[in-house]
Structures are given as C-alpha cells and as structure tokens.
C-alpha positions in Angstrom: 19.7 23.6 -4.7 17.7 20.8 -6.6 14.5 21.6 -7.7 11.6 19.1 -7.8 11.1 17.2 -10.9 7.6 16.9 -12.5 8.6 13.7 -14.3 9.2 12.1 -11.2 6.0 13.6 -9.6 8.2 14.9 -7.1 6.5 16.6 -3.9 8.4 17.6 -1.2 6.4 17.5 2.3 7.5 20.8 4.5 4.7 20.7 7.1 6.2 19.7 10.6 2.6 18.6 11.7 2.2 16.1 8.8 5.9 15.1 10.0 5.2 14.8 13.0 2.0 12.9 12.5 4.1 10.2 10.0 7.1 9.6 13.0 4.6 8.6 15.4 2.4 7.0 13.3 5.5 4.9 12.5 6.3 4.0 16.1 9.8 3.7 16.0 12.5 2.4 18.2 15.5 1.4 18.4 15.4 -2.1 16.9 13.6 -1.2 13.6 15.2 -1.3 10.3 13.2 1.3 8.2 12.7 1.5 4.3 12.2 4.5 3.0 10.9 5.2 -0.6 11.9 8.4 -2.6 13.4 10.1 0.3 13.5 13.1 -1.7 16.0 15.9 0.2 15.7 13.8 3.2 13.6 15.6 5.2 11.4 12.8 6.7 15.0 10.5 6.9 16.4 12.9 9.3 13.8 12.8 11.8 14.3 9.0 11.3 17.4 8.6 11.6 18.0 9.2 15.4 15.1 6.3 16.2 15.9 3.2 14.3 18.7 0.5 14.6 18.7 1.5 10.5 17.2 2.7 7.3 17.9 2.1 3.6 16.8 4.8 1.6 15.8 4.5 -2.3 16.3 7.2 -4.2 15.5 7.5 -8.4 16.7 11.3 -8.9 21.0 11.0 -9.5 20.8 14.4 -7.8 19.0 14.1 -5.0 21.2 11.3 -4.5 24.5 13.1 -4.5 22.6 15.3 -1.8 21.6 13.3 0.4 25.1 10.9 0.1 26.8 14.5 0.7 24.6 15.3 3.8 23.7 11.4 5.5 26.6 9.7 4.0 28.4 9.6 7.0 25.7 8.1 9.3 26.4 4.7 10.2 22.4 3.8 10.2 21.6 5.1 6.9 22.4 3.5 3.4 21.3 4.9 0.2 20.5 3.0 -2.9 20.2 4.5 -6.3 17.4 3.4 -8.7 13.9 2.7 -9.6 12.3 0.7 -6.3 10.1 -1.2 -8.5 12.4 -2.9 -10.2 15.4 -2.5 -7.9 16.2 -6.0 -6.3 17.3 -4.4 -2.7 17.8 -8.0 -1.1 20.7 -9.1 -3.4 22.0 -5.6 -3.0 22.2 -5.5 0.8 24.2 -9.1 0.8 27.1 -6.8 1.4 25.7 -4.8 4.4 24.3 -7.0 6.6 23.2 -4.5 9.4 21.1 -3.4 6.7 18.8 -6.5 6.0 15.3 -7.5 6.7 13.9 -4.2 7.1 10.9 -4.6 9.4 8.9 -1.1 8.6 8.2 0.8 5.9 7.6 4.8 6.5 7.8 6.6 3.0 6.1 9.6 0.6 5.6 7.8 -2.6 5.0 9.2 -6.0 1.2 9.5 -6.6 1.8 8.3 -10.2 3.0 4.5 -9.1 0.8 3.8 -5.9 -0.9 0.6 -6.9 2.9 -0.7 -8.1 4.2 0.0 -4.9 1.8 -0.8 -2.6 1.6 -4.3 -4.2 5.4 -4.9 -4.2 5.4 -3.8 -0.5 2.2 -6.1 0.0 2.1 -8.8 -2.6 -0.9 -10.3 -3.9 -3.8 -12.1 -2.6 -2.3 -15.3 -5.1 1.2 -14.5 -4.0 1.6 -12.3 -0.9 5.1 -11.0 0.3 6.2 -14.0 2.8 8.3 -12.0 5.1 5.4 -9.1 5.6 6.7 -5.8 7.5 5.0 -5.0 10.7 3.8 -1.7 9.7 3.9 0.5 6.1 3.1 4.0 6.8 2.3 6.1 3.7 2.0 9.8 2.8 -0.8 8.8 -0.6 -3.5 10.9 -2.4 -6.2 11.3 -0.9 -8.6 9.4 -3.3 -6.4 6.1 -3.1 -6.2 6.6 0.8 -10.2 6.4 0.9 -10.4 3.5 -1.1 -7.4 1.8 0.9 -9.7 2.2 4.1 -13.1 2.3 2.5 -15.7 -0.1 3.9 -18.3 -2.0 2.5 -21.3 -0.3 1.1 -19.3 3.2 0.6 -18.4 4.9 -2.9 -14.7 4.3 -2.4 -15.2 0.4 -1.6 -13.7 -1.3 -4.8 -11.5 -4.1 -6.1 -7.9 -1.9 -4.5 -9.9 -2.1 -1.3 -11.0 -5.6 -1.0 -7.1 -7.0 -2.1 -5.3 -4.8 0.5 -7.7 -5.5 3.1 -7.2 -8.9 2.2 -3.6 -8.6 3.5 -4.0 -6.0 5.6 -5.5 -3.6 8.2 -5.4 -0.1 7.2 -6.5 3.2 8.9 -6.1 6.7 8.4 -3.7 8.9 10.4 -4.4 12.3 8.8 -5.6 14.9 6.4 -3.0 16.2 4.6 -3.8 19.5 2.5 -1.8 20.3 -0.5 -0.1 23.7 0.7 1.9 21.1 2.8 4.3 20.1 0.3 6.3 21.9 -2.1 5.8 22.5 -4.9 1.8 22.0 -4.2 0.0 19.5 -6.0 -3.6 19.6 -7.9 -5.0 17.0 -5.3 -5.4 16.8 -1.5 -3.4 13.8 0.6 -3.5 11.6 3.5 -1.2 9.5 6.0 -2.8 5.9 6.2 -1.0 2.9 8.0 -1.2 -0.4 6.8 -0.6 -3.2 9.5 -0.1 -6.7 7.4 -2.0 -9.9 9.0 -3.3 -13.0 7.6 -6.8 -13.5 7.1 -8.7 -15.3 9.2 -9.8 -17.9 6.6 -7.9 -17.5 3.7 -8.7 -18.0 0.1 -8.8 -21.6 -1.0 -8.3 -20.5 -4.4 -6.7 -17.6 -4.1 -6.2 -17.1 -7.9 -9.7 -17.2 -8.3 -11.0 -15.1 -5.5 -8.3 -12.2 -7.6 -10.7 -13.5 -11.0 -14.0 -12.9 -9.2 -12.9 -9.4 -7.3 -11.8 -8.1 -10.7 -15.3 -9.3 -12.3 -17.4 -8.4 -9.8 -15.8 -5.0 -9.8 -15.5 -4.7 -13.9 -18.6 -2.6 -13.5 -19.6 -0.9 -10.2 -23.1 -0.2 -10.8 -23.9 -3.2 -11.9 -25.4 -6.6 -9.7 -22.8 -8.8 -9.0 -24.6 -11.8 -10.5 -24.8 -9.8 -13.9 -20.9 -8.9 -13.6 -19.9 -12.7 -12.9 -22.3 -14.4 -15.2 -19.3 -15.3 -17.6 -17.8 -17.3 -15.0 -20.6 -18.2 -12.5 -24.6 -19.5 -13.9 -26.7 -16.6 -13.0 -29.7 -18.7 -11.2 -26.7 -20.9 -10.1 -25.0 -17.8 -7.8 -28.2 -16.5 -7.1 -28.9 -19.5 -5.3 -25.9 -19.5 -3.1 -26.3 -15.8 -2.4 -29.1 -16.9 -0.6 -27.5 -19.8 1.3 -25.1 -17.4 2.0 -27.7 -14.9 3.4 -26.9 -12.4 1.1 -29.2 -10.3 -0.8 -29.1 -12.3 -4.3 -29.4 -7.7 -6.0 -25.8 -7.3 -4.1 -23.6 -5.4 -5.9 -19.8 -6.0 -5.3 -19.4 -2.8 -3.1 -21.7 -4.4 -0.9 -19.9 -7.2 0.1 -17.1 -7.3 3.0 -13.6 -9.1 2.6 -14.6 -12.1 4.3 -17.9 -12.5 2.3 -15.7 -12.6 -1.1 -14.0 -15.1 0.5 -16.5 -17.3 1.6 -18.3 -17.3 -2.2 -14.9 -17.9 -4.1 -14.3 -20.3 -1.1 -17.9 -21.9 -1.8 -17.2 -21.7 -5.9 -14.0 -23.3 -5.4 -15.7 -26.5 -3.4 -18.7 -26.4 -5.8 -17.1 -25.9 -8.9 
C-alpha cells in the first residue's frame, strides 16, 4: 500500500460526510468534464467518476500513479496525467484525447503548501485572468486560507488574497472540515469552499494598478490606507477623494469592499 508523503503534504480525506458534502457541492452531471488535482488514492475520483461526461486527473506522486492507472485505467471517462500541475501544460497534452478537453469544473484536495499557486492558475489574475474560466472550482483548503477566500470587508481575515479572488470570483463556504477527517491528520483544521468565476461588474480600468494599490494598501494591515499608499498616491491628495468617494478618509484597507478598490484605482487611473 502507498503511504502518504510528507514532502508532498499529502492528506488523504476518509470522511464520507466531507465526501459527500464535496460531490454535491460540485453539482455534477453528465456533461461536465472535471479536473481533479492530486487525486491521491482516488478516493474522491471514484465517486466522480460515475457523474461526469469526464475527468482528467493530475497526479505528482509516480506511485500513486501506477495505483490509480492499475485501478481507473480502464475507465473510458478518466485520464491520468503525471506531473507537477503548476507547471504541467495540460492543454497541449490533451491535443491527443479530445473527449478530454475544456474541462468545465474543477472539484479537487490540494496541497495546503501551494494554495495561492494554484488557486491563481485556476483563476488567473486581476491583470491577466484565465479567459476560458470554469463554471465552478470546489476546493477541500485550510481553514485559515478558506476564511480569507470568503472573508468580507471589515473582518480579520479580509486581506489582499480576498480582494483578488473576489475580484474574479464569488466564493462561499460549504463546510467545516476537522482534521481527524483525513489521514494521516494534519496540525490545522479545513474547509470546503466553492468558488463560482464571474466578471465584475465594472472592471478595473487599470487593472495592473488596482494589483499595485491592493498589495500597498495591504503591505501593512494596521495601518491607514493613506499612510500605506503615500508612496504612490499624495496623502492630502487621496484624502481628498476618499471623501468624494464617501469614504472615511482613517479607512484602513480591510475596510474597503471589492468594488470600492475599484472605483479608487478606477478614479487614480482617470486622475493620474
């Protein structure tokens, strides 16, 4: 039997409920193409399986690869790829196996050490988002990043992660998920989220610098916005649009919502 691998902060989910919870969470029918990111022994994939049209699996372990070839190989809806999904170029590799293209939905328990990574591959960025967007990503995540992917405004766990996913997407929590439900256990608690990819409602006009002022504004939490942007923004200058803006010129970046970072980059960007 293959036993998890630290270096590949391997967990293995066992609980049925969280299963359960991910499945549904993930909708499935019969014309979805699913992705599926460290599938691990393939417990999730089976439940899969019998629901979609298709699903590519990527898998890093060699090991867990021969497994899962040994025991899925033969379905005719499932296609493994070997390799490291951040840098693994899946579209040139599915030329071949067209049946296999395009997937549509993402449903996958990623390693907790490469989150960020993979979140923004599957996403993109607010200066460059993915073009072809999936309907739905359903992730099994630490609990910490799952707060701050569905934090709001004026909470602890609103930060620059937050505002640049919920740039490019809605996301809400499906469950709890305590760490006797995987195997081996991990130090840290989990949780399902889903993340449903949309376009703002008024975009960026410059999106690269809307990504320059999050990452200021965020540099240092505690501190007032127009003291963390004053290298790129005249204090008395943004305290003045604050107020045209009817925000409270003392904001701090945790204060304001996705579409009022907009708005100032948008109202920098005309002004500048």
């Amino acid at each position: 039997m293959v036993q998890p691998r630290r270096h590949f902060a391997q967990h293995w989910l066992k609980s049925e409920k969280v299963l359960d919870a991910i499945v549904k969470a993930a909708g499935c029918t019969s014309d979805d193409r699913i992705l599926e990111i460290g599938p691990g022994t393939g417990i999730l994939t089976r439940r899969l399986l019998p629901l979609v049209q298709s699903l590519v699996a990527v898998e890093i372990d060699r090991d867990l690869c021969q497994l899962l070839a040994k025991q899925l190989g033969k379905k005719e809806n499932f296609l493994l790829l070997q390799g490291d999904f951040l840098t693994l170029d899946s579209p040139s590799q599915l030329t071949a196996f067209p049946k296999f293209q395009k997937q549509n939905k993402v449903v996958a328990n990623i390693p907790y050490n490469i989150t960020g990574p993979i979140i923004e591959k599957l996403l993109g960025t607010i200066s460059n988002p993915n073009l072809e967007p999936f309907d739905s990503i359903v992730l099994l995540v630490q609990k910490e990043v799952a707060e701050r992917l569905y934090a709001k405004p004026e909470s602890r766990a609103f930060g620059a992660l937050s505002v640049r996913v919920q740039y490019l997407a809605d996301c809400e929590l499906i469950c709890p998920v305590p760490a006797a439900a995987f195997y081996p256990a991990p130090k840290v608690d989990s949780a399902v989220v889903r993340l449903r990819p949309r376009q703002i409602e008024t975009p960026a006009l410059d999106p690269r610098k809307l990504e320059s002022l999050i990452k200021l504004g965020f540099a240092a939490k505690r501190k007032m916005l127009r003291n963390n942007l004053q290298s790129t923004v005249e204090r008395d200058r943004l305290t003045h649009l604050l107020q045209q803006l009817n925000i409270n010129p003392q904001v701090r970046a945790e204060d304001l919502s996705v579409q009022q970072w907009v708005t100032l980059s948008n109202q920098l960007t005309v002004n500048s």
